[in-house]
ChimeraX commands (.cxc) that place a marker at each C-alpha (Angstrom):
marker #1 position 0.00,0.00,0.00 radius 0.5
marker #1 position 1.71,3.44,-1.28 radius 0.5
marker #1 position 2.35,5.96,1.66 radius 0.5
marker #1 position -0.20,8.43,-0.27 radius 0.5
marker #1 position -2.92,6.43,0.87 radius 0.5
marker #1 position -2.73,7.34,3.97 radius 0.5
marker #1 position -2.73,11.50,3.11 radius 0.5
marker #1 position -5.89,13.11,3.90 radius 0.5
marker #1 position -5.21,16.11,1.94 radius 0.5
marker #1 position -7.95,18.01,0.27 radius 0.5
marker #1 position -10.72,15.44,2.59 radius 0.5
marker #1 position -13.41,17.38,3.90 radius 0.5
marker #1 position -13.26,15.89,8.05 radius 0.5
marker #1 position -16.63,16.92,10.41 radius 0.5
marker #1 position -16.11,15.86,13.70 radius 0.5
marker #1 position -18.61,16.22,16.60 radius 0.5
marker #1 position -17.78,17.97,19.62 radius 0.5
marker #1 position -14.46,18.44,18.22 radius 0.5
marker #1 position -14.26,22.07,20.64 radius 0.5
marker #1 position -12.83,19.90,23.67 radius 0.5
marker #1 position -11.05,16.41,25.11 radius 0.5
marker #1 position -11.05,14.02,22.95 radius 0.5
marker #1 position -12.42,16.17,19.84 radius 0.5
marker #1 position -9.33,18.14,19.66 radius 0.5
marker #1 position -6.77,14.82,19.46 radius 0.5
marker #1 position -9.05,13.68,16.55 radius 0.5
marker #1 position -9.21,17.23,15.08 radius 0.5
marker #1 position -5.76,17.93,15.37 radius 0.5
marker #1 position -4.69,14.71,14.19 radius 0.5
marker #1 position -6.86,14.89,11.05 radius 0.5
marker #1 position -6.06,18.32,10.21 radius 0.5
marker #1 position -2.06,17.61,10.41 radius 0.5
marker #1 position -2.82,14.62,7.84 radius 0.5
marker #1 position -4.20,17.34,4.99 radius 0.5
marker #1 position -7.83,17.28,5.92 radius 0.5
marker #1 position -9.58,20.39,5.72 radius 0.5
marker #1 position -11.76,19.74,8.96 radius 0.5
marker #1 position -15.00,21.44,10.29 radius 0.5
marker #1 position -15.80,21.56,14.01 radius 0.5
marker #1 position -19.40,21.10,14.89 radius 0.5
marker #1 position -19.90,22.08,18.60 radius 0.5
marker #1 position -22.35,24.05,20.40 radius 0.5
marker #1 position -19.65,25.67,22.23 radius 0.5
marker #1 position -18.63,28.25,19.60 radius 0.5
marker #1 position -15.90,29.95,21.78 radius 0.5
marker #1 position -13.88,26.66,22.16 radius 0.5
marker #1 position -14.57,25.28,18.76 radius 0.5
marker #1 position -13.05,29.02,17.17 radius 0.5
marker #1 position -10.49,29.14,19.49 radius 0.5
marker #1 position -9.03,25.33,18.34 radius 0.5
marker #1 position -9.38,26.45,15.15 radius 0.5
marker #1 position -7.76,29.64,15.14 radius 0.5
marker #1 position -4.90,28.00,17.35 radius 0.5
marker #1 position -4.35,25.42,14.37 radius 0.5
marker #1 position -5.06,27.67,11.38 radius 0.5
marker #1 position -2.02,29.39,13.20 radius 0.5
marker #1 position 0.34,26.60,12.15 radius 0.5
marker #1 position -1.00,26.12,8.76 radius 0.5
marker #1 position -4.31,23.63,8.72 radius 0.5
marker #1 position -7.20,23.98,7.55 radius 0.5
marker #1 position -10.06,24.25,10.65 radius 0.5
marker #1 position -13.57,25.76,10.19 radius 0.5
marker #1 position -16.62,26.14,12.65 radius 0.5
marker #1 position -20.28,25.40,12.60 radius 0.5
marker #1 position -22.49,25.26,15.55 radius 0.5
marker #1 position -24.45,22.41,16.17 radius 0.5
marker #1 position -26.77,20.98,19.24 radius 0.5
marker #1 position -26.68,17.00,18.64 radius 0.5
marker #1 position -30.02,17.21,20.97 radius 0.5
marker #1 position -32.00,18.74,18.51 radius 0.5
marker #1 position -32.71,17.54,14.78 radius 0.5
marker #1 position -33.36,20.56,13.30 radius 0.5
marker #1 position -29.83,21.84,14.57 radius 0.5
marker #1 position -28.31,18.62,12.87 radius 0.5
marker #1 position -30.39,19.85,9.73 radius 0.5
marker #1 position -29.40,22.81,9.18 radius 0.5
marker #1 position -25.54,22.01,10.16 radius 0.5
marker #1 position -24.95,19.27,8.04 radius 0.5
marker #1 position -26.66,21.25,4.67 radius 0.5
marker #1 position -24.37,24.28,5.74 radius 0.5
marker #1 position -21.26,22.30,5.33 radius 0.5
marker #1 position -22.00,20.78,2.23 radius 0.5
marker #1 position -22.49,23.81,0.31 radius 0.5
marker #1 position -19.70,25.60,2.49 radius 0.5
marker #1 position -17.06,22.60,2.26 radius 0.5
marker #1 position -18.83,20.30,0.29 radius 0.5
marker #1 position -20.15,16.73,0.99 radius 0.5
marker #1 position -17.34,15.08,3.82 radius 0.5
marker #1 position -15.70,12.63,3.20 radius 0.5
marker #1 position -15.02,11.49,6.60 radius 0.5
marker #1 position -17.52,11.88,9.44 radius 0.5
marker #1 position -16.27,11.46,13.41 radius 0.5
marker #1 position -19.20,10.92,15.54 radius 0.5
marker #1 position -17.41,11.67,18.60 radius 0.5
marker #1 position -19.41,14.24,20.95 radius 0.5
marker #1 position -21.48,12.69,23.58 radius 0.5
marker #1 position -21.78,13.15,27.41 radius 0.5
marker #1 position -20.35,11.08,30.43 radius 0.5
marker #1 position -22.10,11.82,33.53 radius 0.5
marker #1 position -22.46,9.24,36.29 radius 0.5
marker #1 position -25.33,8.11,38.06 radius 0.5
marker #1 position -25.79,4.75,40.03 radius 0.5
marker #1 position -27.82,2.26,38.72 radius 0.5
marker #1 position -30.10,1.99,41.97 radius 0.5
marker #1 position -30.11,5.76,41.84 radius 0.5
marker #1 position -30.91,6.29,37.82 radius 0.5
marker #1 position -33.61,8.53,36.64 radius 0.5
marker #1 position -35.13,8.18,33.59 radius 0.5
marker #1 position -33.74,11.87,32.88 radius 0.5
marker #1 position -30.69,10.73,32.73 radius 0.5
marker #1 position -31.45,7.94,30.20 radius 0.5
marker #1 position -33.29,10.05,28.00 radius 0.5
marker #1 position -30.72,12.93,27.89 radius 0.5
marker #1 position -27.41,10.39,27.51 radius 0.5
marker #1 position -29.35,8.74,24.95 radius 0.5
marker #1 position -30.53,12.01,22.86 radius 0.5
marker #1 position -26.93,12.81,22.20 radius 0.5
marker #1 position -24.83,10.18,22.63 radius 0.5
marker #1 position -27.12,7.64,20.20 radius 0.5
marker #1 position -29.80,9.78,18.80 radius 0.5
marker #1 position -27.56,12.52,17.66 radius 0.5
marker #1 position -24.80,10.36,16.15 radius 0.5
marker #1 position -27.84,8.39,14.25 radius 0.5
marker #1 position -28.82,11.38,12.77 radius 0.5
marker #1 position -25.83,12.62,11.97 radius 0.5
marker #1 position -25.28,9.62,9.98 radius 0.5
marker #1 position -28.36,10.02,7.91 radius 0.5
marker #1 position -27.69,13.31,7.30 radius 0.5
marker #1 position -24.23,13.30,5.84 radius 0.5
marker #1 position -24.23,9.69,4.77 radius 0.5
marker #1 position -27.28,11.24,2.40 radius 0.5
marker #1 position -24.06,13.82,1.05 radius 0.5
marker #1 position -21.58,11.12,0.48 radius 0.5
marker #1 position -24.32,9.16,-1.19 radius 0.5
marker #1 position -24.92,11.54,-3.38 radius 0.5
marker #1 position -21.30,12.81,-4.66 radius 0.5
marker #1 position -21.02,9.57,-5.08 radius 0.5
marker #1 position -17.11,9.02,-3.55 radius 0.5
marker #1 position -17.43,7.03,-0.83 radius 0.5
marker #1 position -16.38,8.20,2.61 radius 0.5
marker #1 position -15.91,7.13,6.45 radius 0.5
marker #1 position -17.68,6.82,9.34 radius 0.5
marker #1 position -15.67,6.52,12.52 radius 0.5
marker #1 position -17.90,6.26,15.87 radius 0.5
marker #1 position -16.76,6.63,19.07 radius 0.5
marker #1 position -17.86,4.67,21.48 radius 0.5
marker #1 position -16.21,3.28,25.22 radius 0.5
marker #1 position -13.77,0.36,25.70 radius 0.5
marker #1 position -16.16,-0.30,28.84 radius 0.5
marker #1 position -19.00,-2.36,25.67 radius 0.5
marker #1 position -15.34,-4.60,26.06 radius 0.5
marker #1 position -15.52,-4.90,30.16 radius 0.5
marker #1 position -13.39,-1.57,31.16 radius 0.5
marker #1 position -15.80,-0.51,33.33 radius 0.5
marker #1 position -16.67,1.78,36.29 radius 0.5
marker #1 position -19.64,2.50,38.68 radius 0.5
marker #1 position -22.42,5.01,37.48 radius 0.5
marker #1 position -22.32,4.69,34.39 radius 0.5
marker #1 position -25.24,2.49,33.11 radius 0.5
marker #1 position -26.68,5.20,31.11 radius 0.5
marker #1 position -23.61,6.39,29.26 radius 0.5
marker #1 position -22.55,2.16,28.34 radius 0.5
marker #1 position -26.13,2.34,27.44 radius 0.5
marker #1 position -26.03,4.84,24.97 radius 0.5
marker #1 position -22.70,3.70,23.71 radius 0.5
marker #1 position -24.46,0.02,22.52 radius 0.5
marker #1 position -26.89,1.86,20.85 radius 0.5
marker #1 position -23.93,3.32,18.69 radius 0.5
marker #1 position -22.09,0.13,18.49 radius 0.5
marker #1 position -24.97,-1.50,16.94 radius 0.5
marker #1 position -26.24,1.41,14.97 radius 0.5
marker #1 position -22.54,1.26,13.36 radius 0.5
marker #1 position -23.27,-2.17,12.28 radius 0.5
marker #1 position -25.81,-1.62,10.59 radius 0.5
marker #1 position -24.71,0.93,8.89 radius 0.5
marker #1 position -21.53,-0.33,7.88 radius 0.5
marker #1 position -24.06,-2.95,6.59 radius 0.5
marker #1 position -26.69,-0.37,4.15 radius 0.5
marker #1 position -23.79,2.17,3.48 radius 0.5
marker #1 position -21.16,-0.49,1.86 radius 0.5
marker #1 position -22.76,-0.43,-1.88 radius 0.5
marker #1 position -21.59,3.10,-1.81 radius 0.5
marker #1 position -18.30,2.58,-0.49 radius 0.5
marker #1 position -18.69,4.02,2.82 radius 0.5
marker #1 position -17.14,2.36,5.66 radius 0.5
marker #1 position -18.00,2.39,9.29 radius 0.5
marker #1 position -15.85,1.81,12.23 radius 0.5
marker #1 position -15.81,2.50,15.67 radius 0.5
marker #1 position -13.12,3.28,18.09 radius 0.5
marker #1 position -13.29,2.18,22.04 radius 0.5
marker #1 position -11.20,4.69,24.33 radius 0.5
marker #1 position -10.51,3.67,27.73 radius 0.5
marker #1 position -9.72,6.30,30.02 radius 0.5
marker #1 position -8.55,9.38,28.55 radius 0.5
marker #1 position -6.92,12.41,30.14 radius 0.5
marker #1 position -9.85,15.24,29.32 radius 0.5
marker #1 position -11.28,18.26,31.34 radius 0.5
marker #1 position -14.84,16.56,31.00 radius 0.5
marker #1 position -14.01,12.89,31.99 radius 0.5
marker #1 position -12.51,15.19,35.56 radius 0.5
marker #1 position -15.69,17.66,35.84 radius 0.5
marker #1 position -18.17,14.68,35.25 radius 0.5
marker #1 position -20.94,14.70,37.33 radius 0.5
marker #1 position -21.99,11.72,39.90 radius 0.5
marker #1 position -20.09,9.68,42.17 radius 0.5
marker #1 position -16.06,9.19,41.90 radius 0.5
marker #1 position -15.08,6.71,39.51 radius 0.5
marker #1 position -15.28,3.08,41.27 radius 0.5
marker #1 position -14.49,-0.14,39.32 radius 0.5
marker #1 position -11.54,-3.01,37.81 radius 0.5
marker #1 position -10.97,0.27,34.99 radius 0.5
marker #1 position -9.18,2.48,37.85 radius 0.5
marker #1 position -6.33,-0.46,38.25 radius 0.5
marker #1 position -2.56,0.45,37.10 radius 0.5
marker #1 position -2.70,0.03,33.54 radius 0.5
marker #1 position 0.13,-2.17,31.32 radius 0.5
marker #1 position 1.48,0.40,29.19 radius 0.5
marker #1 position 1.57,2.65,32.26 radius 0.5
marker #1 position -0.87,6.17,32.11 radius 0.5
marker #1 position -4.00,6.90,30.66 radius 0.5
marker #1 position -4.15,7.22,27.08 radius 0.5
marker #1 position -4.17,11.25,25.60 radius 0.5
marker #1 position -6.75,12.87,22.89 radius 0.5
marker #1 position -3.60,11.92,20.32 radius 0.5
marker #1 position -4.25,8.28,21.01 radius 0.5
marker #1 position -7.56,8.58,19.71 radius 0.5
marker #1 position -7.16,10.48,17.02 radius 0.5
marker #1 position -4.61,8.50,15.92 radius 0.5
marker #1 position -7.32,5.36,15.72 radius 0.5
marker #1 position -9.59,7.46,14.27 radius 0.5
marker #1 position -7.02,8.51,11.56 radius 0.5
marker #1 position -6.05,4.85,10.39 radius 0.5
marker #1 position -9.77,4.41,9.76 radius 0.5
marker #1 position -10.51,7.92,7.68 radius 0.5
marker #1 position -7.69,6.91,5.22 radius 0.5
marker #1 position -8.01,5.70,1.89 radius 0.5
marker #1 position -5.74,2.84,2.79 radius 0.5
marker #1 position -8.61,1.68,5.20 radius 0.5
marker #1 position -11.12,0.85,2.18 radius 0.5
marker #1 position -11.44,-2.35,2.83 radius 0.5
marker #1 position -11.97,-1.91,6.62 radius 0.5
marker #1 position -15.53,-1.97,8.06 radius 0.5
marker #1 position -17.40,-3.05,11.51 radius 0.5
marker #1 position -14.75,-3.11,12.67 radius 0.5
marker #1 position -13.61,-2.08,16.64 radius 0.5
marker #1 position -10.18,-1.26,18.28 radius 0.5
marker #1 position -9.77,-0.12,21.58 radius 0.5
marker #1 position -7.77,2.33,22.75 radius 0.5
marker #1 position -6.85,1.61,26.38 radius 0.5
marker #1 position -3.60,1.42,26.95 radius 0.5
marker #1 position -3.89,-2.53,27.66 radius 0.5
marker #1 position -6.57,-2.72,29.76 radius 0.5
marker #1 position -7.55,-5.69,27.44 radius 0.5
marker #1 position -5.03,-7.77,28.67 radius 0.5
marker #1 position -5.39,-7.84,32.38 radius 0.5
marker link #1:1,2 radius 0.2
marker link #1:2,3 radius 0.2
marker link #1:3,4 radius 0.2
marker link #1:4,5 radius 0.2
marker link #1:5,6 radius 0.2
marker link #1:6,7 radius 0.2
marker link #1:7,8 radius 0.2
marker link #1:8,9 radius 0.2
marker link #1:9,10 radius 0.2
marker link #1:10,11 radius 0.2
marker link #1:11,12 radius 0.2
marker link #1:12,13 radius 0.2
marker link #1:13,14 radius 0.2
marker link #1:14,15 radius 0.2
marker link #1:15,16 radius 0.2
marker link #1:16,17 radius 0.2
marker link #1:17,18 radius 0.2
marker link #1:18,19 radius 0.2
marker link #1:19,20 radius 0.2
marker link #1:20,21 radius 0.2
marker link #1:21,22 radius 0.2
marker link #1:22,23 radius 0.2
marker link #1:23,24 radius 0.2
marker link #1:24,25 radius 0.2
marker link #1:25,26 radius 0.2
marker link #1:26,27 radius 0.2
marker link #1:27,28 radius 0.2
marker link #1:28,29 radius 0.2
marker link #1:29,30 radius 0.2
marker link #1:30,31 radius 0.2
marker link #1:31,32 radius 0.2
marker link #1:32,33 radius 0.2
marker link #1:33,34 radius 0.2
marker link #1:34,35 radius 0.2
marker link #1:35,36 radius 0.2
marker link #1:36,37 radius 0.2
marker link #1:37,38 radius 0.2
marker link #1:38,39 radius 0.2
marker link #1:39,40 radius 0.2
marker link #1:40,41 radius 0.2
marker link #1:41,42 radius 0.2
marker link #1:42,43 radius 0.2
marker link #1:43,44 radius 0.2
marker link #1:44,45 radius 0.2
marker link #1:45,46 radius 0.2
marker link #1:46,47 radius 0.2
marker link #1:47,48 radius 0.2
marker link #1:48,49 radius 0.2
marker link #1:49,50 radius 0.2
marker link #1:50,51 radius 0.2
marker link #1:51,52 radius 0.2
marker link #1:52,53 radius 0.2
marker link #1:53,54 radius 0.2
marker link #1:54,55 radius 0.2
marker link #1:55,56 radius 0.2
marker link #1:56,57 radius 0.2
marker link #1:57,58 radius 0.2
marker link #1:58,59 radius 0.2
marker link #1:59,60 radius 0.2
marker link #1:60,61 radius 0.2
marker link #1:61,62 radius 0.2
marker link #1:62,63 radius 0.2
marker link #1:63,64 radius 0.2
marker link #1:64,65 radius 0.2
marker link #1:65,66 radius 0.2
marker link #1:66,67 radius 0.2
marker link #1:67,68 radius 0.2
marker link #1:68,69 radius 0.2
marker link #1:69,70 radius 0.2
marker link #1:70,71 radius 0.2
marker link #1:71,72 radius 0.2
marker link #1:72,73 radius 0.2
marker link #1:73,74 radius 0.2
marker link #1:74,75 radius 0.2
marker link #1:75,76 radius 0.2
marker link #1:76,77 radius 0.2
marker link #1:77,78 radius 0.2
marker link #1:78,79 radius 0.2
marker link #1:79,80 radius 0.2
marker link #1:80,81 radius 0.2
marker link #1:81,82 radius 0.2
marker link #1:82,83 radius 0.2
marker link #1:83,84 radius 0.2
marker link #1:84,85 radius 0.2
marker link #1:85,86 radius 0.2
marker link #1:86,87 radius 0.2
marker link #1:87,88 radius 0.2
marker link #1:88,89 radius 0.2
marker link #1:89,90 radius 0.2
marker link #1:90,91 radius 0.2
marker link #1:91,92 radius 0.2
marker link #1:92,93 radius 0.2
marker link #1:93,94 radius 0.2
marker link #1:94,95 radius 0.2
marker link #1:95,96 radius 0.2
marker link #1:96,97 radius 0.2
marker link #1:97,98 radius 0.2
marker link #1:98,99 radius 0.2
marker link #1:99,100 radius 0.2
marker link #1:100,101 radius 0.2
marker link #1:101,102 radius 0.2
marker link #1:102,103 radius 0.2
marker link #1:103,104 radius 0.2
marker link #1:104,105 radius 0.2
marker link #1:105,106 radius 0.2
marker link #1:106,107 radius 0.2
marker link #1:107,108 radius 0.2
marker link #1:108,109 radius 0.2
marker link #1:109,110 radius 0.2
marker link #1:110,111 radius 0.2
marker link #1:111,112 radius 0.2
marker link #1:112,113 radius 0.2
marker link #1:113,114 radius 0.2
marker link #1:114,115 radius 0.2
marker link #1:115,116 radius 0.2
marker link #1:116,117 radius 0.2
marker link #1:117,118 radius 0.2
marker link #1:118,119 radius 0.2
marker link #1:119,120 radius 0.2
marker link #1:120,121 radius 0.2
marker link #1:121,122 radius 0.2
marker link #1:122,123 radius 0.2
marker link #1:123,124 radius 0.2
marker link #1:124,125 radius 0.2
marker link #1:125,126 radius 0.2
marker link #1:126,127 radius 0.2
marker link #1:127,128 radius 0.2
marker link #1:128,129 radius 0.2
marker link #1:129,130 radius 0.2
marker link #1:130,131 radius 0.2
marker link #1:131,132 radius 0.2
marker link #1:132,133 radius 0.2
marker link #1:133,134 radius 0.2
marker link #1:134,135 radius 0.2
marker link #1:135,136 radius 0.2
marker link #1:136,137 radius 0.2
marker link #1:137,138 radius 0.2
marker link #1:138,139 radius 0.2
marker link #1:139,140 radius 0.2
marker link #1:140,141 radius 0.2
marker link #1:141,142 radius 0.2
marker link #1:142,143 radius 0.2
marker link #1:143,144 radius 0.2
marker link #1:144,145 radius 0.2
marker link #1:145,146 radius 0.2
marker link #1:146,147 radius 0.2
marker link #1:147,148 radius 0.2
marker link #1:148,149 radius 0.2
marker link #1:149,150 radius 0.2
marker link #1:150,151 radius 0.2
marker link #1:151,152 radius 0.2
marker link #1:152,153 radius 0.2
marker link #1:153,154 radius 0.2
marker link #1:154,155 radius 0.2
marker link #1:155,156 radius 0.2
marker link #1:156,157 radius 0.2
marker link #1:157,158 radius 0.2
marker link #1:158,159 radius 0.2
marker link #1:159,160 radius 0.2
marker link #1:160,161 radius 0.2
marker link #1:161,162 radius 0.2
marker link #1:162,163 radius 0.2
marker link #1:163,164 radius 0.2
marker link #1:164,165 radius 0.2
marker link #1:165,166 radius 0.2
marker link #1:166,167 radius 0.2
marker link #1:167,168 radius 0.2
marker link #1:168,169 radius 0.2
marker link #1:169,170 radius 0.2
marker link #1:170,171 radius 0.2
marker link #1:171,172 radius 0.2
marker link #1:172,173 radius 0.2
marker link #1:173,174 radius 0.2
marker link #1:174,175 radius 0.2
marker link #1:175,176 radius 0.2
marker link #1:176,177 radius 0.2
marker link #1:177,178 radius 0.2
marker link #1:178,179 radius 0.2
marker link #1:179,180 radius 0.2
marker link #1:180,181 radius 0.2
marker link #1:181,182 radius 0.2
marker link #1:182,183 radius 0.2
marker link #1:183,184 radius 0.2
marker link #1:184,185 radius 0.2
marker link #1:185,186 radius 0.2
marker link #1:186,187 radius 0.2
marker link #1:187,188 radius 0.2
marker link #1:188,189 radius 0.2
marker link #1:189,190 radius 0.2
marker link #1:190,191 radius 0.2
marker link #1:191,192 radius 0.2
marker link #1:192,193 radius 0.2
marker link #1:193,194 radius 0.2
marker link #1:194,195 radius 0.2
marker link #1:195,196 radius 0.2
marker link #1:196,197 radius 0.2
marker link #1:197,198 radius 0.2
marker link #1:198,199 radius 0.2
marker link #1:199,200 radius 0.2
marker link #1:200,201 radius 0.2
marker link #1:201,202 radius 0.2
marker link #1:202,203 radius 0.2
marker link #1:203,204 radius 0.2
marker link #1:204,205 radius 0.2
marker link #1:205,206 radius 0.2
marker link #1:206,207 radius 0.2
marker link #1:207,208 radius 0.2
marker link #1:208,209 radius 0.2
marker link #1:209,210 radius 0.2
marker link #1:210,211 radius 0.2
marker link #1:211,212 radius 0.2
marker link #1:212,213 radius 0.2
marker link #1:213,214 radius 0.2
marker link #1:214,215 radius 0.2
marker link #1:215,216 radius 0.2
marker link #1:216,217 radius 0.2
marker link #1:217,218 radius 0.2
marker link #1:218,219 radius 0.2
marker link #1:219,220 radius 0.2
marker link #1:220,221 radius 0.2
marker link #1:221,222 radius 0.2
marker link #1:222,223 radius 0.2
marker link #1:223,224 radius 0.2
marker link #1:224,225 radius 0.2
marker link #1:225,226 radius 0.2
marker link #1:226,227 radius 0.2
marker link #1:227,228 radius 0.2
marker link #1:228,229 radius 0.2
marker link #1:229,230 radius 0.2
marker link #1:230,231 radius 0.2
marker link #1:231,232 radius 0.2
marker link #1:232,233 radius 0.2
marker link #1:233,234 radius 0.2
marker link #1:234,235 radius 0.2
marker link #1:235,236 radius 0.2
marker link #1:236,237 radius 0.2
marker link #1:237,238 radius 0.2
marker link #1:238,239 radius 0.2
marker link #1:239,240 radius 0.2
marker link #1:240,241 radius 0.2
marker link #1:241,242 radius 0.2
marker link #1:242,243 radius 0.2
marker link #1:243,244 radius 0.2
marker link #1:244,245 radius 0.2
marker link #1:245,246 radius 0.2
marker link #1:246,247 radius 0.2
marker link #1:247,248 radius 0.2
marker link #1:248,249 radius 0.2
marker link #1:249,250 radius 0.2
marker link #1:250,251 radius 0.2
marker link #1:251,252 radius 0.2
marker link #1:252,253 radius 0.2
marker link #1:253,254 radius 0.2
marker link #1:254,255 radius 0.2
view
């Protein structure tokens, strides 16, 4: 496989909640490859302020605002960047919101509002720009991410949050499944614990569980580690790479 299939230059990149944590390793990342990426956050300050930072150095990082609670939000965004950008050809569903709450303790407030944007948001999103790659007719990648804890890193209070993460495991199954006759691939990536300002200010009790034992390859992983999954997947050398799941968890796997 020829090193230029793994450039990403001149790929139009929308990543979700790419303002903060995670979103900015997979931003970054993408953007150093050649992408020309777009930042869909409701938090406009952050989102402009990682793009300004990298647009400093060279890349290519726009804005849009977006609320992945609200359809008509995901609308509207997802037209914008096609006629702004064009159709992507990578989409990172990556945005989505970690709060704990005991199981004994669980409301079905907080089921509702984990699931609106960490499965309901990402499903439209998919529709919506999976309509645009359809119909430019290029292919394209979806890259979902998801929590190594569907793989048994897990932790106390968060049966909501593992909850909403199955629903995007299997709704990347299936549409790895409908969107392969157009040569779009879906894949998902599994982080483990990650070194982010919102895992710390999560809400609920402290983290509790097997997942807070020393880990093999020695700290928690960084955004960069993620990105760097989600990368491999948005490259044209990855075409013939879908439903597929790696886990980034600094060996968790193997204790």
């Amino acid at each position: 496989m020829p090193v230029a299939s793994f450039s990403l230059d001149g790929k139009v990149a929308l990543v979700t909640g790419g303002a903060s944590g995670i979103g900015i390793g997979i931003v970054t990342t993408l953007a150093q490859a050649g992408a020309r990426v777009v930042i869909a956050d409701r938090d406009d300050e952050g989102a402009q302020r990682v793009a300004a930072s990298l647009n400093e150095t060279g890349h290519d990082v726009a804005c849009i605002h977006l609320d992945l609670a609200d359809e008509a939000s995901i609308v509207r965004a997802c037209a914008a960047v096609v006629v702004q950008h064009g159709a992507p050809w990578i989409l990172v569903n990556n945005a989505g919101l970690q709060d704990r709450e005991l199981l004994l303790e669980g409301t079905a407030a907080q089921w509702d509002r984990m699931n609106a944007v960490n499965g309901r948001g990402p499903y439209l999103m998919t529709r919506e720009v999976g309509r645009a790659m359809v119909a430019k007719g290029e292919g394209g990648r979806i890259v979902n991410i998801a929590t190594a804890g569907l793989r048994g890193s897990v932790v106390k209070g968060l049966g909501a949050y593992a909850g909403s993460k199955g629903a995007l495991l299997g709704l990347s199954r299936l549409s790895a499944f409908e969107l392969a006759e157009h040569n779009i691939t879906v894949n998902v990536v599994l982080p483990g614990a990650v070194a982010t300002p919102g895992a710390r200010a999560a809400k609920g009790p402290p983290p509790e569980g097997p997942a807070r034992r020393k880990l093999p390859l020695g700290p928690i992983c960084e955004p960069a580690d993620i990105g760097a999954a989600v990368y491999f997947f948005a490259t044209p050398a990855a075409r013939y790479i879908t439903n597929q799941l790696i886990s980034v968890d600094a060996g968790f796997s193997v204790t």
